[in-house]
VEXDREN-2710 file (C-alpha; in Angstrom, 1 decimal):
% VEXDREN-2710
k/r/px/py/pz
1/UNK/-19.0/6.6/12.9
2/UNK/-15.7/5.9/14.6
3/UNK/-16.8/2.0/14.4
4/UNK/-17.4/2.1/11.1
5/UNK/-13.7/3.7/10.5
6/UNK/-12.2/1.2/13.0
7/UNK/-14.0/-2.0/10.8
8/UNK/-12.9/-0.4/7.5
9/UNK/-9.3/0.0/8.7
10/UNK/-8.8/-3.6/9.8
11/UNK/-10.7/-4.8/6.8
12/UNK/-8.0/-3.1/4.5
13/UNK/-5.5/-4.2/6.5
14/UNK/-4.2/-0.6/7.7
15/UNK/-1.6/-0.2/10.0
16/UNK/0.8/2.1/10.1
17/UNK/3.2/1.4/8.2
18/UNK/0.8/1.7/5.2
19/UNK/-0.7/4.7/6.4
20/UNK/2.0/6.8/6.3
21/UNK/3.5/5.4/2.9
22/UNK/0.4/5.5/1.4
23/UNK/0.0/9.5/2.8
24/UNK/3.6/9.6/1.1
25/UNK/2.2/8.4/-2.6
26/UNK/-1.0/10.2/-2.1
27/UNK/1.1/13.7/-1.2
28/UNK/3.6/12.8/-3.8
29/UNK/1.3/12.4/-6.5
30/UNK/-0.9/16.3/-5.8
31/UNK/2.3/17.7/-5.4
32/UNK/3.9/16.3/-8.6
33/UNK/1.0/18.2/-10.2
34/UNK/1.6/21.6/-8.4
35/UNK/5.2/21.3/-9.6
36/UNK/4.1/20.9/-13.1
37/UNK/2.0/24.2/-12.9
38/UNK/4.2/25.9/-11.6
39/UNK/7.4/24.7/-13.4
40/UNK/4.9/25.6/-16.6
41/UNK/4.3/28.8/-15.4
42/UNK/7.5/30.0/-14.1
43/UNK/10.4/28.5/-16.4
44/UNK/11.0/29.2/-20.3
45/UNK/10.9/27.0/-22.6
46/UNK/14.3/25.8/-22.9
47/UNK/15.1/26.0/-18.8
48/UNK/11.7/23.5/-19.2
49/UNK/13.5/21.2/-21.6
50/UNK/16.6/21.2/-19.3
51/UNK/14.5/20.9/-15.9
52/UNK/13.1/16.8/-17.6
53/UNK/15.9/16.3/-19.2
54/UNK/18.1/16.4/-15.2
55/UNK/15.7/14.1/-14.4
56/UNK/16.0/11.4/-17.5
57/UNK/19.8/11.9/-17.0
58/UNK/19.9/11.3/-13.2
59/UNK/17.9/8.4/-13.6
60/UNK/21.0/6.1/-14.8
61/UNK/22.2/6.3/-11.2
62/UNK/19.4/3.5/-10.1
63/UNK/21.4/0.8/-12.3
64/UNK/24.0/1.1/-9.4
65/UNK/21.6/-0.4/-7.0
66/UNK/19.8/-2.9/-8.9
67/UNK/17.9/-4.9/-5.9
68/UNK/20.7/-4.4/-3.2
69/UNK/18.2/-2.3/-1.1
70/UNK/15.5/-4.8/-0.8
71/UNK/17.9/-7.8/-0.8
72/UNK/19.3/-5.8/2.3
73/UNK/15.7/-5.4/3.7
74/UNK/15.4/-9.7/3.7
75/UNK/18.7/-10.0/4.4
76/UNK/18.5/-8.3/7.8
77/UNK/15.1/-9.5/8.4
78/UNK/16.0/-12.8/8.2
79/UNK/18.7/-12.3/11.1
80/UNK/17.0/-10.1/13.2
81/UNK/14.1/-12.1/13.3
82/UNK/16.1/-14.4/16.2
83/UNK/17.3/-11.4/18.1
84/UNK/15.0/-9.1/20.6
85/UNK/15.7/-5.7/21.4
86/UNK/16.7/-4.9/24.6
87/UNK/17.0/-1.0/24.9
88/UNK/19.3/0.2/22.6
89/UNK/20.9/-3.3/22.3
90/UNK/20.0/-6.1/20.1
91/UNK/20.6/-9.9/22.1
92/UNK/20.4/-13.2/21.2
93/UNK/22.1/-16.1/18.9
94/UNK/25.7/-14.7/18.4
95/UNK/25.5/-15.9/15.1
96/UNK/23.0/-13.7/13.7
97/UNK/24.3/-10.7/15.4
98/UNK/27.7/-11.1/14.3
99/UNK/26.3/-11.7/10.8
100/UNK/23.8/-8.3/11.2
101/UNK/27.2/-6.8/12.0
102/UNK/29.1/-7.6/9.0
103/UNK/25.6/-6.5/6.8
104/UNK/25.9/-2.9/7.9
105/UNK/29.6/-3.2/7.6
106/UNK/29.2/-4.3/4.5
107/UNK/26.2/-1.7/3.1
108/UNK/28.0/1.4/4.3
109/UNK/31.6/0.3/2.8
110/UNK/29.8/-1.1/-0.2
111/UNK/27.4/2.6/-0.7
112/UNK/30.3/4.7/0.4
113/UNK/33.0/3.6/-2.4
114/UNK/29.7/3.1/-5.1
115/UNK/28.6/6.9/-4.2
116/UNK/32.3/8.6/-5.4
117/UNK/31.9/6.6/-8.6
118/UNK/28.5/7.6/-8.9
119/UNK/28.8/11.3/-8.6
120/UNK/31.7/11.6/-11.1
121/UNK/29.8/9.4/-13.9
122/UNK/26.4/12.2/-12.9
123/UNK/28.5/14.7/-13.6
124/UNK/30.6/13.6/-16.4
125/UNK/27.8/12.6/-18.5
126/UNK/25.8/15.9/-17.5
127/UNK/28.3/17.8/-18.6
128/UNK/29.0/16.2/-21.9
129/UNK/25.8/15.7/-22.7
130/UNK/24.9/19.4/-22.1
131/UNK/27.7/20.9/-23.8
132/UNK/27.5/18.6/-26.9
133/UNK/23.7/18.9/-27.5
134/UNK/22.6/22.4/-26.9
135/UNK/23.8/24.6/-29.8
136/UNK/20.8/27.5/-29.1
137/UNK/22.2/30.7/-28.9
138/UNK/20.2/31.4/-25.6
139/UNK/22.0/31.8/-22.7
140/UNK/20.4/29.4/-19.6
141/UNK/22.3/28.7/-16.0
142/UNK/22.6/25.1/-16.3
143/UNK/26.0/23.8/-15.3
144/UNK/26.1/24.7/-11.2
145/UNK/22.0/23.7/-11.0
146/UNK/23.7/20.1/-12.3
147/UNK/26.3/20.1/-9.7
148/UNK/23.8/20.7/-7.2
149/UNK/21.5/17.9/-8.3
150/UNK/24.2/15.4/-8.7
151/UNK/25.5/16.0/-5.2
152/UNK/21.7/15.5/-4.1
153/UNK/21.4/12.4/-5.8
154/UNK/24.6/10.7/-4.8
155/UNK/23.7/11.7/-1.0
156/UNK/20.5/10.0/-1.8
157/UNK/22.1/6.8/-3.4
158/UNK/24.4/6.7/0.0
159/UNK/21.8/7.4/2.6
160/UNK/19.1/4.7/0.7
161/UNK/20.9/1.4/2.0
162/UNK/21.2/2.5/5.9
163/UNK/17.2/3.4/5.5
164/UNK/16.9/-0.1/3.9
165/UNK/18.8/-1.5/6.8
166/UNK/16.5/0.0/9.4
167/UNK/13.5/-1.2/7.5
168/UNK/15.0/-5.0/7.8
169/UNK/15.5/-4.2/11.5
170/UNK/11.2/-4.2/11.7
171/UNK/10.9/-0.3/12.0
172/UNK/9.6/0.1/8.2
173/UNK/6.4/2.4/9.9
174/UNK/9.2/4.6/11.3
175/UNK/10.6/5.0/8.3
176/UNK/7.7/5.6/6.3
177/UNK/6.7/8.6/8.9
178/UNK/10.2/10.0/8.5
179/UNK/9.9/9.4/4.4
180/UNK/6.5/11.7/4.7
181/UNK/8.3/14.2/6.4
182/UNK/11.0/14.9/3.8
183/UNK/8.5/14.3/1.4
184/UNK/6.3/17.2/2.3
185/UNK/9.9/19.3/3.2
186/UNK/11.2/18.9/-0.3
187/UNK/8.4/19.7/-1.9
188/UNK/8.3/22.7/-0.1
189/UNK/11.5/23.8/-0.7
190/UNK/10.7/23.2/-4.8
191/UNK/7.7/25.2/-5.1
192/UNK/8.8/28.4/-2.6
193/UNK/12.6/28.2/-5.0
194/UNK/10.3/28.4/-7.9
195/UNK/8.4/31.0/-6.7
196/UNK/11.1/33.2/-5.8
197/UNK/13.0/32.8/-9.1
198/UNK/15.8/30.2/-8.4
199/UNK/14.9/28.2/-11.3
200/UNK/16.8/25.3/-12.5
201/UNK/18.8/25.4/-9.0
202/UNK/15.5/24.4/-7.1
203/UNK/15.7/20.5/-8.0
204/UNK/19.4/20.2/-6.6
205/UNK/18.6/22.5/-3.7
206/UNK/15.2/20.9/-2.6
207/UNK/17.2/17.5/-3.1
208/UNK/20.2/18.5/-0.6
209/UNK/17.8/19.5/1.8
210/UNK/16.0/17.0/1.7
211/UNK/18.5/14.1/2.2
212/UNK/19.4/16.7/5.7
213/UNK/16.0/16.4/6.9
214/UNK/16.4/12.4/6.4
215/UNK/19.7/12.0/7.9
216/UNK/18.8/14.2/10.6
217/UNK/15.7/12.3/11.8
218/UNK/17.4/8.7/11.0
219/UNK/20.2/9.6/13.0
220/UNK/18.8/11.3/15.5
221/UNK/16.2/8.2/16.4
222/UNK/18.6/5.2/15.4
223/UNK/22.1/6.4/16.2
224/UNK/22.7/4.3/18.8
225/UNK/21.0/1.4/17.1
226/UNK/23.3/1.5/14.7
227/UNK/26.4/1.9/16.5
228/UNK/26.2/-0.8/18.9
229/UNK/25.4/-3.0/15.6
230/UNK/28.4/-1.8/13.7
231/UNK/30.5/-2.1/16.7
232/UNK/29.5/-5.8/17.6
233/UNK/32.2/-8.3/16.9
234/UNK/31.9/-10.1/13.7
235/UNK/32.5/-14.2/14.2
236/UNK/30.6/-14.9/11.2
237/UNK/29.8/-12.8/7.9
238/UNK/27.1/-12.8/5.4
239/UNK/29.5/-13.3/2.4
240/UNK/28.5/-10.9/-0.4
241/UNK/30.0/-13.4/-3.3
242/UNK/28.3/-16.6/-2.3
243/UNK/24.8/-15.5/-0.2
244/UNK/24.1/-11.9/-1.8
245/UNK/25.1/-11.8/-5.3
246/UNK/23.8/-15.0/-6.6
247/UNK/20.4/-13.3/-5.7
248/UNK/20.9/-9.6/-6.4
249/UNK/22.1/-10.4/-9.9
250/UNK/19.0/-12.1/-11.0
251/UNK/16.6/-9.5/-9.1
252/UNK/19.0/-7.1/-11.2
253/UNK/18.3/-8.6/-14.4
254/UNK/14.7/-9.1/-14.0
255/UNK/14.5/-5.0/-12.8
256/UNK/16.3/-4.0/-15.9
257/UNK/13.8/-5.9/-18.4
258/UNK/10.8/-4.0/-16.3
259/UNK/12.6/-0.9/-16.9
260/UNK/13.3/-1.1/-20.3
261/UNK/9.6/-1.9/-20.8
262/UNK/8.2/1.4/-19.9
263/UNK/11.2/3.8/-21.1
264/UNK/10.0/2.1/-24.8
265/UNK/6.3/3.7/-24.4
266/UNK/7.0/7.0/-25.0
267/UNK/10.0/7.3/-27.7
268/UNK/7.8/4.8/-29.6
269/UNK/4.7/6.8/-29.6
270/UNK/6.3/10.3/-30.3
271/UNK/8.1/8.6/-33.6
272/UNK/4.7/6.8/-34.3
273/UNK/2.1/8.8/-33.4
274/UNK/3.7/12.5/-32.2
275/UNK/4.4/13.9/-29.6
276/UNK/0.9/14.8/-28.0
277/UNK/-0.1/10.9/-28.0
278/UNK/3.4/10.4/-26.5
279/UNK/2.7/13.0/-23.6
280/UNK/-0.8/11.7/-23.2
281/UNK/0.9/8.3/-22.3
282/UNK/3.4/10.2/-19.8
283/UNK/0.6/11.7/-18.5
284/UNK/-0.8/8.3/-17.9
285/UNK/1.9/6.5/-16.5
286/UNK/2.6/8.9/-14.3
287/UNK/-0.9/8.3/-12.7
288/UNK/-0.8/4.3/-13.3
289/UNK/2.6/4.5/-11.4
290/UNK/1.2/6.2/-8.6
291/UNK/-2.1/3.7/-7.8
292/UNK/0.5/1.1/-8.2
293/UNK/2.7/2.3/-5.9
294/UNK/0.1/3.4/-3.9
295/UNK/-2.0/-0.3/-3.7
296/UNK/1.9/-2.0/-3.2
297/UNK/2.5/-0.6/-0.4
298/UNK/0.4/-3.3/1.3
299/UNK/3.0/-5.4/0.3
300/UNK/6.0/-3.6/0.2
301/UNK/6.1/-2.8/3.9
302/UNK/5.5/-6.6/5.1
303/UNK/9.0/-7.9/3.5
304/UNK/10.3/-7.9/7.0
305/UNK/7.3/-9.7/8.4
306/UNK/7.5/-12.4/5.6
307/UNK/11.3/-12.3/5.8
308/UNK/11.3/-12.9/9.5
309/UNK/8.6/-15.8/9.2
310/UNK/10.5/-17.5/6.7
311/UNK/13.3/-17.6/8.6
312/UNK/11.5/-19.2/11.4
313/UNK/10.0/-21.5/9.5
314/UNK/6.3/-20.8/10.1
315/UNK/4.8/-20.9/7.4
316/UNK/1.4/-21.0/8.4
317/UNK/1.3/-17.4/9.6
318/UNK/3.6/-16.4/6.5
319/UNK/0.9/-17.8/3.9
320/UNK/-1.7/-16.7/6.1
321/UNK/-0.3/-12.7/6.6
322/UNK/0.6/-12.8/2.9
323/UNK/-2.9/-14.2/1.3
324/UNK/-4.7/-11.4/3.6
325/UNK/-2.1/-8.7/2.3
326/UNK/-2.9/-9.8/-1.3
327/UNK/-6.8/-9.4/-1.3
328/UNK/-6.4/-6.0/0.7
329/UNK/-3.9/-4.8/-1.7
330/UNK/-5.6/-6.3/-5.2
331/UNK/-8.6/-4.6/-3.9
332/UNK/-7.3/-1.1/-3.3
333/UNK/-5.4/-1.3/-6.7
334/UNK/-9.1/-2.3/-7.9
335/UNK/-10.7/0.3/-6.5
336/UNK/-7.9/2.9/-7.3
337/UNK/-7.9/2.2/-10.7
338/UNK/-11.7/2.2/-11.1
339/UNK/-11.7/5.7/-9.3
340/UNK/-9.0/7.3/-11.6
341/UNK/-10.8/6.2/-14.6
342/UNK/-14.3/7.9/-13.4
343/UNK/-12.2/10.8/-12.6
344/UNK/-11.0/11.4/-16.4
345/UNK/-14.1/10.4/-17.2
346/UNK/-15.6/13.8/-15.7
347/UNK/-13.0/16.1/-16.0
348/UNK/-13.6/15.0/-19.7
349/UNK/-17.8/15.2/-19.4
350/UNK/-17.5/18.8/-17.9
351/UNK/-14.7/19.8/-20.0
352/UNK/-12.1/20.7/-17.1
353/UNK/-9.2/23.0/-17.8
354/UNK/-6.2/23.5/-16.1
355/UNK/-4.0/27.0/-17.5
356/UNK/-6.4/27.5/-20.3
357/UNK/-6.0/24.1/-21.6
358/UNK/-8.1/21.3/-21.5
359/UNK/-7.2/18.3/-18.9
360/UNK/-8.8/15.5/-20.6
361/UNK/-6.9/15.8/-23.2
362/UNK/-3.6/14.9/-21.5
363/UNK/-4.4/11.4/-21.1
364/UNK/-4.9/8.5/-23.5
365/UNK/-8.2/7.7/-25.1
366/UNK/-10.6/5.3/-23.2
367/UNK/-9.7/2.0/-24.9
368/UNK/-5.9/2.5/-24.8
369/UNK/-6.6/3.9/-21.1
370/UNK/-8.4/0.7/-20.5
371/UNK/-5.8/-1.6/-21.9
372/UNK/-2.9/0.3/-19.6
373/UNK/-5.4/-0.6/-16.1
374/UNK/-5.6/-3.9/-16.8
375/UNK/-1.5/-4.3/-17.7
376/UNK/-1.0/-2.6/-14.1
377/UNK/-3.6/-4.6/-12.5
378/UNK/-1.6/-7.7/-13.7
379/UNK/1.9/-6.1/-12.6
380/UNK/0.6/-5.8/-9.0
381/UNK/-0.4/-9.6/-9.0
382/UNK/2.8/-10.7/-10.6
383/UNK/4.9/-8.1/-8.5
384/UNK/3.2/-9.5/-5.0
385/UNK/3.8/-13.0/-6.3
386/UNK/7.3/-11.7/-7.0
387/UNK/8.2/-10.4/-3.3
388/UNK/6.6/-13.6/-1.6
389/UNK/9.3/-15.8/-3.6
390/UNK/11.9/-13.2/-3.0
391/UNK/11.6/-13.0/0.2
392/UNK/12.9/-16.8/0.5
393/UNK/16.1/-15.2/-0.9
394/UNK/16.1/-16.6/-4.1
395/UNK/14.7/-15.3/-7.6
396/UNK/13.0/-17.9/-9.9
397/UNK/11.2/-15.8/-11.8
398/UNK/14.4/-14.8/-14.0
399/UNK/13.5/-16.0/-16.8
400/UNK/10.1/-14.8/-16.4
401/UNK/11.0/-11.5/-16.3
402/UNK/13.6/-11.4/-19.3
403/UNK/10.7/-13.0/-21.4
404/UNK/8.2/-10.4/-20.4
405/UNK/10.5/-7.7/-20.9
406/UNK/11.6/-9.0/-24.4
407/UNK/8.2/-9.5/-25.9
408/UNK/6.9/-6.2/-24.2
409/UNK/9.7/-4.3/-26.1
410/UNK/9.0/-6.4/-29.4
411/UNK/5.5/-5.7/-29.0
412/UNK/5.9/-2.0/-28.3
413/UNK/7.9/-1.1/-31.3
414/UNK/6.4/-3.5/-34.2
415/UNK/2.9/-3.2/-33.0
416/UNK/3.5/0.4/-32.5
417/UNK/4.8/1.1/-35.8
418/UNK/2.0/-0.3/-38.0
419/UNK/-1.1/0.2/-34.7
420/UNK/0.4/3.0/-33.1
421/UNK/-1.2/3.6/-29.7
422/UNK/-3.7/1.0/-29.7
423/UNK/-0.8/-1.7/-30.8
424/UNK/0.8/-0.9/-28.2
425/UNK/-1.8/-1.0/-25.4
426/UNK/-2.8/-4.5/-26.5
427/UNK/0.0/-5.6/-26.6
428/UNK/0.8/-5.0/-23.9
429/UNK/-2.2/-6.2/-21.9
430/UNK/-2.3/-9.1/-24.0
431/UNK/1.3/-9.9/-23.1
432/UNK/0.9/-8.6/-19.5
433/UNK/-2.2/-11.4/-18.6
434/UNK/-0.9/-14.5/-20.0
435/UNK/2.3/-13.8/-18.0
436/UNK/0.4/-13.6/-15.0
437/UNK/-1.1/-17.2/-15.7
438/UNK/2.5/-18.1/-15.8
439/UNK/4.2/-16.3/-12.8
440/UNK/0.6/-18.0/-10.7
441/UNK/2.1/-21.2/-12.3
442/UNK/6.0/-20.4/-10.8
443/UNK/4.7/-18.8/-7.7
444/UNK/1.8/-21.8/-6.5
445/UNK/5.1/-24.3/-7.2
446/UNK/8.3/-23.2/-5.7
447/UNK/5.8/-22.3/-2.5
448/UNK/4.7/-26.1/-2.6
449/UNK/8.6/-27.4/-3.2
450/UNK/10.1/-25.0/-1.0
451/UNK/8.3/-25.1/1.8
452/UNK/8.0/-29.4/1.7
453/UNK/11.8/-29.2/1.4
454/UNK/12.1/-26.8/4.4
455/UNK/9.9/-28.9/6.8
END
């Protein structure tokens, strides 16, 4: 039996690192439904609409980091991949470690002026829109829970980059362990605050705490680490106007078109088709979201590897890692998909209900359900394709993006104003498959002309 564990594991290409980011999704996806219940169960109907609506607000703050993260993640990679680790010292080419220097020099002055800003404009905006928008007569506790969560969230936008840092150093299966951790803390924290009546205060509070139980691992384990970087002298700087930006602003771009794409599904749908079909494709997306990130994770946690190889030049073992990576993770995505789609399938057959209401009938019918898998299918494809080319540090799929995102949104509110759902879920996938055929078209020839040019 344990052979049989031991060939399936190196046949999907576990290691650790995926293991515990994958235990992550899997534990944030069951206990995303547990906090539904229970927010259901315990809050009124208005705290309810104030409980989403911190969430649709907060989300603004991720405009502030547009890429940097992952741009830091190569960045560093690329560096460290001359260096060795001796103890708690990093030796080597005093080029690259000056230059690692000035990158953590650089990310915490960067985060640590971006965060003020970003707390002030969270709570400015929570504030006014609050006060401007709810005219009910019922009394709810809102504007301390708000303080709260901004707090948590601007803590969380300044601890982000130094974990993004450490992931570029090689430890990304470290991080993911720690990630799990707080994970299963924070959730925790929400469902005993709800539980004991606290309400709208348990998102901020589960959030501070959280961010604590990060820092206090992160620090604990790479203190050092991270001082003797930041205190190395810097010779040589990775210059943030000529090496970073030129990069982060495409990857910025290309991230906003992707977001705007889904934010259109569900305002669309409630104006054409109510808002049951709307909530049936929040439902949805909630679960397509979490297979995806799920299957990515495959990829996601090799940046460094293909960083590092890049930067040596071998290109051999990056094409050879990264087509192995791909197959592992387009199959788990594969098989994912296939298994959440027999899964509605039953809880529909048998008529499953959850608080006296029927399950099945919170997601999308099976041919709009269908069209949804295959768009996701394609975005893992394009989105592997995507990090392979990106981890050359540079971006050609730009103008990729802003196309897809432009006819996605054109598509989504024309086709769903005369189609509705269906208009929109074809689309959609129509739009979705023939820009894969393109991004295989960008991604089979930069590889070829970059990596004849490099030799």
């Amino acid at each position: 039996m344990k052979n049989k564990l031991y060939l399936l594991k190196n046949k999907l290409g576990i290691d650790g690192a995926i293991a515990f980011t994958s235990l992550s999704r899997i534990i944030q996806a069951a206990g995303g439904v547990v906090s539904i219940v229970l927010v259901a169960s315990l809050l009124d109907g208005v705290e309810q609409g104030f409980y989403y609506t911190f969430a649709s607000i907060l989300a603004i703050q991720v405009f502030f980091e547009l890429g940097l993260n992952g741009i830091i993640i190569q960045y560093v990679a690329h560096e460290v991949s001359h260096l060795n680790l001796v103890g708690n010292n990093y030796e080597g080419n005093i080029v690259n470690l000056s230059r690692v220097a000035s990158l953590l020099h650089f990310t915490v002055k960067w985060f640590s002026a971006l965060a003020i800003f970003v707390f002030f404009l969270l709570l400015g905006v929570g504030f006014v829109f609050f006060n401007y928008f709810y005219k009910s007569e019922v009394v709810v506790d809102w504007h301390l829970p708000w303080v709260f969560l901004s707090v948590g969230t601007t803590l969380n936008f300044l601890i982000s980059p130094i974990i993004a840092f450490i992931e570029g150093l090689g430890k990304v299966k470290e991080i993911a362990k720690i990630r799990l951790i707080q994970q299963f803390v924070s959730l925790l924290l929400l469902w005993t605050g709800l539980a004991i009546g606290l309400k709208l205060y348990v998102g901020g509070i589960s959030s501070i705490i959280g961010v604590f139980v990060l820092v206090f691992f992160i620090f604990k384990k790479y203190s050092i680490v991270l001082r003797n970087i930041y205190n190395q002298k810097i010779t040589e700087k990775v210059s943030y106007k000529t090496e970073i930006f030129p990069l982060q602003w495409k990857i910025a771009l290309s991230w906003i078109g992707g977001y705007f794409i889904f934010q259109l599904f569900n305002p669309v749908l409630f104006a054409t088709d109510g808002p049951i079909v709307a909530g049936q494709m929040g439902m949805t997306l909630s679960l397509l979201n979490a297979v995806l990130a799920l299957s990515f994770a495959w990829v996601s946690t090799k940046i460094p590897i293909f960083s590092g190889y890049i930067a040596q030049r071998d290109f051999l073992k990056l094409d050879k890692l990264f087509n192995k990576t791909f197959k592992q993770s387009s199959m788990v995505n594969f098989v994912a998909m296939t298994g959440m789609f027999l899964v509605i399938f039953f809880i529909r057959y048998f008529d499953v209900t959850l608080a006296n209401k029927k399950l099945g009938s919170k997601f999308l019918a099976y041919l709009p359900l269908l069209f949804m898998m295959i768009s996701f299918y394609m975005n893992h494809i394009i989105g592997a394709w995507a990090v392979y080319l990106r981890c050359h540090k540079k971006e050609p799929m730009l103008v990729h993006s802003l196309a897809y995102g432009a006819l996605s949104c054109a598509s989504t509110v024309i086709l769903g104003n005369y189609f509705g759902v269906i208009g929109i879920t074809s689309g959609y996938c129509f739009i979705s498959s023939t820009f894969a055929i393109w991004a295989y078209f960008i991604f089979n020839t930069k590889k070829k002309q970059w990596h004849l040019d490099e030799k």
